[in-house]
TITI-213859 format. One line per field, with one value per residue (C-alpha): x, y, z; residue in one letter. Coordinates in steps of 0.05 Angstrom, whole numbers, plus 5000, padded with zeros to 4 digits. Example, Ala and Ser with C-alpha at 12.3 -4.5 7.8 and 13.67 -1.06 7.14 Angstrom:
// TITI-213859
xx: [5246	5273]
yy: [4910	4979]
zz: [5156	5143]
r: [A	S]
END
This chain:
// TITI-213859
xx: [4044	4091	4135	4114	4172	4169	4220	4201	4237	4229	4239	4248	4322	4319	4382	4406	4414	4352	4336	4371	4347	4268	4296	4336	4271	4218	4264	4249	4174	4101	4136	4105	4138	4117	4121	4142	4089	4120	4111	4148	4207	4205	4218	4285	4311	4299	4225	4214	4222	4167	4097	4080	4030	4086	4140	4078	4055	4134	4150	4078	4103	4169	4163	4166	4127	4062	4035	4053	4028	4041	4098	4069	4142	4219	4195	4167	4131	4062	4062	4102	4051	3995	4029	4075	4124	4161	4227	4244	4295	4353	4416	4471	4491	4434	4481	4516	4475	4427	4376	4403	4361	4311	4343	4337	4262	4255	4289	4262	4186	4193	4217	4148	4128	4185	4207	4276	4313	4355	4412	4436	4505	4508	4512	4582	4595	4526	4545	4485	4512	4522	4446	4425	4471	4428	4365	4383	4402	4332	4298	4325	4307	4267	4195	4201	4241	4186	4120	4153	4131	4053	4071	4094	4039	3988	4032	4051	4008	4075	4123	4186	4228	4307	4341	4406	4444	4495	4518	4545	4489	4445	4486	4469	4392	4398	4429	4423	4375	4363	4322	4270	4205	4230	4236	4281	4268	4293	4275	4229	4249	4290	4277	4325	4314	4332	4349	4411	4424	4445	4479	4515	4543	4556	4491	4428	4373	4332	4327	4396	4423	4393	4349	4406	4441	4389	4375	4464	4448	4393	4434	4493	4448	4406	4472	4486	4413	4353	4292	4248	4258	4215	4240	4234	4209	4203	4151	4155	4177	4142	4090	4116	4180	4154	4116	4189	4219	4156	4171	4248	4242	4184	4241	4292	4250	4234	4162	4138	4153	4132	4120	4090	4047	4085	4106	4172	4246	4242	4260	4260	4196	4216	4238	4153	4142	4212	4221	4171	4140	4087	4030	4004	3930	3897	3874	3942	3972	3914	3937	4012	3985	3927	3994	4042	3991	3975	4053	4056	4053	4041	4003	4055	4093	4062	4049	4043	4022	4051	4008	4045	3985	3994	4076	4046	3994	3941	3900	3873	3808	3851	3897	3827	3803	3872	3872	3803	3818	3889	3855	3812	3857	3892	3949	3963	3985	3978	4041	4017	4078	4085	4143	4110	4146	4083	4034	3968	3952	3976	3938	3879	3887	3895	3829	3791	3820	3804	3735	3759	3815	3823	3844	3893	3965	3979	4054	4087	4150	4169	4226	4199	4145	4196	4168	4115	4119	4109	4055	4020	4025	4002	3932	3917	3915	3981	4014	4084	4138	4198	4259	4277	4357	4378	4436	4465	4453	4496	4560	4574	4584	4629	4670	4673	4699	4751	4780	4786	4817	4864	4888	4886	4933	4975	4972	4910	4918	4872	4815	4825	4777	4719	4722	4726	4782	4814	4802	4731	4728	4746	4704	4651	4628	4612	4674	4724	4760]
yy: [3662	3716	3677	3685	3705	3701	3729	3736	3798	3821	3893	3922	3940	3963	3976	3989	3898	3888	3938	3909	3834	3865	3891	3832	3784	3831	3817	3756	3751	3780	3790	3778	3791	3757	3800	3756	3783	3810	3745	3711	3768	3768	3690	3701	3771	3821	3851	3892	3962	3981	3942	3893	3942	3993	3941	3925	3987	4003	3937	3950	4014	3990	3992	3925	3897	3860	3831	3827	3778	3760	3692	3673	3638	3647	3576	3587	3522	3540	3603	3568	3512	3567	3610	3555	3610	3596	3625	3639	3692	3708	3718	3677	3692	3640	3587	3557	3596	3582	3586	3537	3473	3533	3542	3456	3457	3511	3480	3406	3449	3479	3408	3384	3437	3447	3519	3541	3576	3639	3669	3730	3755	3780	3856	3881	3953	3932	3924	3877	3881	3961	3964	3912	3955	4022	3991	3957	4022	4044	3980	3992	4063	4055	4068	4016	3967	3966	3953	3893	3839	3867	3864	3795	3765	3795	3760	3699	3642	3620	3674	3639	3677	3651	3682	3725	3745	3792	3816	3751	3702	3766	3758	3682	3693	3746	3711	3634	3607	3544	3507	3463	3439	3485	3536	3585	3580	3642	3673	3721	3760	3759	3734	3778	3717	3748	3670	3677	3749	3732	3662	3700	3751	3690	3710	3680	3682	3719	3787	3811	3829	3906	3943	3986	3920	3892	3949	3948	3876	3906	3960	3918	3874	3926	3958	3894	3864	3891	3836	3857	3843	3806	3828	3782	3833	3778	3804	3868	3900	3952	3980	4051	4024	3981	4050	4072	4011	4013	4084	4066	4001	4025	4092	4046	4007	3945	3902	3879	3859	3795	3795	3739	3737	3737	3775	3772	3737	3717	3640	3606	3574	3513	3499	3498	3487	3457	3530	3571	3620	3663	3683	3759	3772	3775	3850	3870	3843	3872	3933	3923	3917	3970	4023	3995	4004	4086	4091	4062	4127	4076	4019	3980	3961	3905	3883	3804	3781	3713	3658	3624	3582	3518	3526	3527	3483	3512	3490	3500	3537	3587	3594	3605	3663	3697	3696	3730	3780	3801	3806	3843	3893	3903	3852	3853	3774	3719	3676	3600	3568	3500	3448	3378	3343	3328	3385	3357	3412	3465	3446	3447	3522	3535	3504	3539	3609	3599	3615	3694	3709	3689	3756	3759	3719	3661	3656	3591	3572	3492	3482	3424	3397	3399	3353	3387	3417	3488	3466	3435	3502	3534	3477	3503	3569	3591	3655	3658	3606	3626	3585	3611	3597	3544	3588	3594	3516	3496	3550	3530	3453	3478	3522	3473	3418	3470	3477	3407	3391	3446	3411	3341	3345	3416	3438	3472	3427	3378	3432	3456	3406	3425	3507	3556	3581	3647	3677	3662	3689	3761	3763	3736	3813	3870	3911	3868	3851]
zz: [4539	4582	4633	4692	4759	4838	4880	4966	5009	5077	5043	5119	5098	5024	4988	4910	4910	4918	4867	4823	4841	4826	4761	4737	4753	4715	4657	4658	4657	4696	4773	4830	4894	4966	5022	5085	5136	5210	5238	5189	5194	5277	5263	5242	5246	5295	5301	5234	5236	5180	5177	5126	5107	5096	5067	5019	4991	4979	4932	4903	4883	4846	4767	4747	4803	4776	4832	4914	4961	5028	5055	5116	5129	5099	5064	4992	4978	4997	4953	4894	4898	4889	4841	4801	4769	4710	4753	4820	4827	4885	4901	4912	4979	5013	4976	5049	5086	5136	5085	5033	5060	5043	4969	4962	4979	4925	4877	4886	4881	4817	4787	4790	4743	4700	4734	4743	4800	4771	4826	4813	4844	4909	4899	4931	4967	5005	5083	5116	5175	5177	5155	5214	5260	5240	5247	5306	5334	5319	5339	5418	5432	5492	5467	5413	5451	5505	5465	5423	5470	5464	5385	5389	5427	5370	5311	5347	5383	5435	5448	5467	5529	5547	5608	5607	5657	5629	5561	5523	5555	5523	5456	5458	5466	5409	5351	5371	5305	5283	5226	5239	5192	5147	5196	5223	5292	5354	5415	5420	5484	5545	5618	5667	5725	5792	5808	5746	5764	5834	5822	5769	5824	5876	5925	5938	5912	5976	5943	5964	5894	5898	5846	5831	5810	5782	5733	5723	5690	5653	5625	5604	5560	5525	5500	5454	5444	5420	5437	5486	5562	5618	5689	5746	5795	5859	5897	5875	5952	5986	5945	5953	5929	5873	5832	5828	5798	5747	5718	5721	5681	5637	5624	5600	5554	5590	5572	5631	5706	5744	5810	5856	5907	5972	6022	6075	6055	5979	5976	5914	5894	5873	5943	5952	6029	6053	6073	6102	6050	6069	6011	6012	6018	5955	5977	5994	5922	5885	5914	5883	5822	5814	5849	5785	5734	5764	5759	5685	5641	5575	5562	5531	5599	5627	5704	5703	5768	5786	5833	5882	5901	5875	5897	5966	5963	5976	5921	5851	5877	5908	5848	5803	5864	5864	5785	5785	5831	5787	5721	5756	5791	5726	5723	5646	5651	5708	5706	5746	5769	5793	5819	5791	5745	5707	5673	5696	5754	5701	5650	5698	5709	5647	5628	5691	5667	5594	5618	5655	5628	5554	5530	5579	5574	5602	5620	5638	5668	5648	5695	5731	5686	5627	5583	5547	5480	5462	5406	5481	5522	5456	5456	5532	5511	5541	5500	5536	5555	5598	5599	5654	5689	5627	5610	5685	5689	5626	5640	5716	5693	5635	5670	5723	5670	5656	5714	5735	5673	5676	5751	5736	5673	5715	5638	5598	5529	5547	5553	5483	5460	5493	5492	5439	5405	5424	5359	5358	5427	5405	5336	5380	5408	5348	5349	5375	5317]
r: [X	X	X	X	X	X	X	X	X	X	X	X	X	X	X	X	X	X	X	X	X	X	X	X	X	X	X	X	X	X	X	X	X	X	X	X	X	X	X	X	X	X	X	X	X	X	X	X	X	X	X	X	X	X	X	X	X	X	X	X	X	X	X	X	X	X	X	X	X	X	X	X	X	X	X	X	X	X	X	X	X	X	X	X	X	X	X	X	X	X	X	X	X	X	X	X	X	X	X	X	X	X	X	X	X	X	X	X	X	X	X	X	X	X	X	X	X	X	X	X	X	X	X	X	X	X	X	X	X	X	X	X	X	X	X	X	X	X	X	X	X	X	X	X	X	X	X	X	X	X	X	X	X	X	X	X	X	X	X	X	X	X	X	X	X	X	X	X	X	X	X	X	X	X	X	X	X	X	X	X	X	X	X	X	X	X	X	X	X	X	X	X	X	X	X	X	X	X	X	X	X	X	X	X	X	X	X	X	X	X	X	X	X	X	X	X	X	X	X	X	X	X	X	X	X	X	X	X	X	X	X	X	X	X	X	X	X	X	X	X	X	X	X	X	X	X	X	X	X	X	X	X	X	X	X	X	X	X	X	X	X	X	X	X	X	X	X	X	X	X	X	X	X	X	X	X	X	X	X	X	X	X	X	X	X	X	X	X	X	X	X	X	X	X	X	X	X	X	X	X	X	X	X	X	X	X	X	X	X	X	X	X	X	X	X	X	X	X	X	X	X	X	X	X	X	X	X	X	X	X	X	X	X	X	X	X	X	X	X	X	X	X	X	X	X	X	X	X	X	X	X	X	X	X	X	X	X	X	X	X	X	X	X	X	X	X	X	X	X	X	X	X	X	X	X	X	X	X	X	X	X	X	X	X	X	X	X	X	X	X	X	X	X	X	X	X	X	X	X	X	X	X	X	X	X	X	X	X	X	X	X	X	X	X	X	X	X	X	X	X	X	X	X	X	X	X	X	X	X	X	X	X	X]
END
């Protein structure tokens, strides 16, 4: 009886290694190779460049190939279970890697069968990184950048959204992964907060920090990231204004805007009614968004229409009206926003608009009501969670740490302990060492 073989590749970069992995396992016995799907590559690298269709048919067509199937996830237990190979073949580079508790789950799986893991060498001369850089390149012209969130929110049931507020915070929401379950878990996209753009800059948050700002930040972190952006439009100014900022963002590659529904000074929702905030008409809004969506010249930008309603207490039916009457003028998302600490009036609307708006996403923004779980937004039929000024909120008591230190002890050794080294610091941006 032929051995049988099982390697898994994203095959969205395909170099002369992996050739020669394919090769060295159809060697060994009948090879079957498992595809990981798009969700399963957006999981843990960027967004892939080719389709699963098109990453299929190419490892189909490699002599040697027996068989391809799909890995719903960069864990190979529920396809070795199904397929119990004889040999499981990679290379030796995921040894110490973020994917070795990946390798130990392999290995303890084909135990209970008697199968054996094979690692081939890791082929030198092959630059990852030069290859991720290329694609990368790609992966951020401004037509592909821009319709990645609409991909996302077809592969994935939660797409998860960090704010940046310049370059390195940018860099953090790019490449910060973890494992969990098995899991490599990411961020799926960016929230530009106009909250952490202006607290960045020293101002406050009343809509002082410009558009031509604004679109500075956005500028400086598209040039070293390459996941797709949600802008924090406010309320999206006057609506002759606002058509303009729609072709401008949806020209540099942006996803989507959110803008709420108010009118006068911007203050801060979570300051709710301590401060007087005035809520537009539901005619005058509806005619913000029906004026972005004429300016749009794709489909792929989206105009998410944010409901200050329950911010302002003036009650759920309201919230459920105003929703309506958005889906209805076009908003491509409603975004409900509320400042209890519990979920309950959330969860509410998101019941009442499962019943309107189900093919249109639900975004959420847990700042207050911070306990719930993704897996719990995802239950209630919500498709997008912002995390939405986290970033700004950890570096101000750090630096602030810092300085103190730096006074109390009129010397900077005893802040060594708590802050990166120098070297780190310049091999921590591409190109700087």
């Amino acid at each position: 009886m032929n051995k049988t073989v099982y390697i898994a590749i994203s095959a969205d970069i395909l170099h002369h290694g992996h050739i020669n992995l394919i090769n060295k396992a159809a060697e060994l016995g009948e090879l079957t190779v498992g595809v990981l799907t798009d969700e399963a590559v957006a999981s843990y690298k960027r967004y892939p460049i080719l389709t699963y269709e098109e990453r299929y048919g190419i490892i189909a067509s490699i002599k040697g190939v027996q068989q391809v199937v799909p890995q719903s996830s960069i864990d190979y237990v529920e396809n070795l279970e199904n397929l119990k190979p004889d040999y499981v073949v990679h290379g030796d580079d995921w040894i110490g890697s973020i994917q070795s508790k990946v390798r130990t789950r392999v290995i303890d799986t084909l135990k209970l069968w008697g199968g054996e893991l094979v690692e081939i060498p890791y082929t030198q001369g092959v630059s990852i990184d030069k290859l991720n850089s290329v694609l990368q390149k790609e992966g951020v012209m401004p037509e592909l950048r821009r319709k990645r969130l609409k991909q996302l929110l077809k592969l994935k049931p939660v797409v998860r959204v960090l704010e940046a507020h310049n370059g390195l915070s940018g860099l953090v929401v790019e490449n910060t992964k973890v494992i969990k379950d098995e899991k490599i878990e990411s961020f799926d996209a960016m929230w530009l907060s106009s909250l952490t753009d202006s607290t960045a800059k020293g101002k406050p948050d009343i809509e002082l920090v410009d558009m031509t700002s604004r679109i500075s930040t956005i500028n400086e972190i598209m040039e070293v990231t390459s996941k797709p952006i949600i802008m924090d439009g406010d309320t999206g100014g006057q609506i002759e204004h606002f058509v303009y900022n729609v072709k401008t963002l949806e020209r540099m590659g942006v996803s989507a805007i959110i803008i709420e529904d108010k009118i006068g000074l911007k203050k801060n929702s979570l300051f709710g009614t301590e401060v007087v905030q005035t809520q537009d008409t539901i005619e005058h809004f509806c005619e913000k968004i029906k004026a972005g969506r004429q300016a749009a010249q794709t489909d792929e930008f989206m105009i998410i229409a944010r409901l200050e309603s329950l911010i302002l207490r003036q009650g759920m039916e309201d919230a459920i009206i105003r929703a309506k009457a958005y889906v209805e003028a076009g908003a491509q998302g409603i975004m409900i926003h509320s400042r209890e600490k519990t979920p309950d009036e959330i969860f509410e609307f998101c019941e009442k608009y499962q019943e309107f708006g189900a093919n249109i996403p639900l975004v959420v923004v847990p700042t207050s009501f911070n306990q719930v779980y993704e897996k719990e937004f995802m239950e209630h039929g919500v498709s997008i969670v912002i995390y939405a000024n986290h970033l700004i909120r950890s570096v101000y008591p750090a630096m602030k740490d810092t300085a103190e230190l730096i006074l109390t002890n009129e010397r900077c050794y005893e802040a060594d302990r708590d802050i990166m080294p120098i070297k780190e610091v310049l091999t921590l941006i591409p190109g700087g060492n």
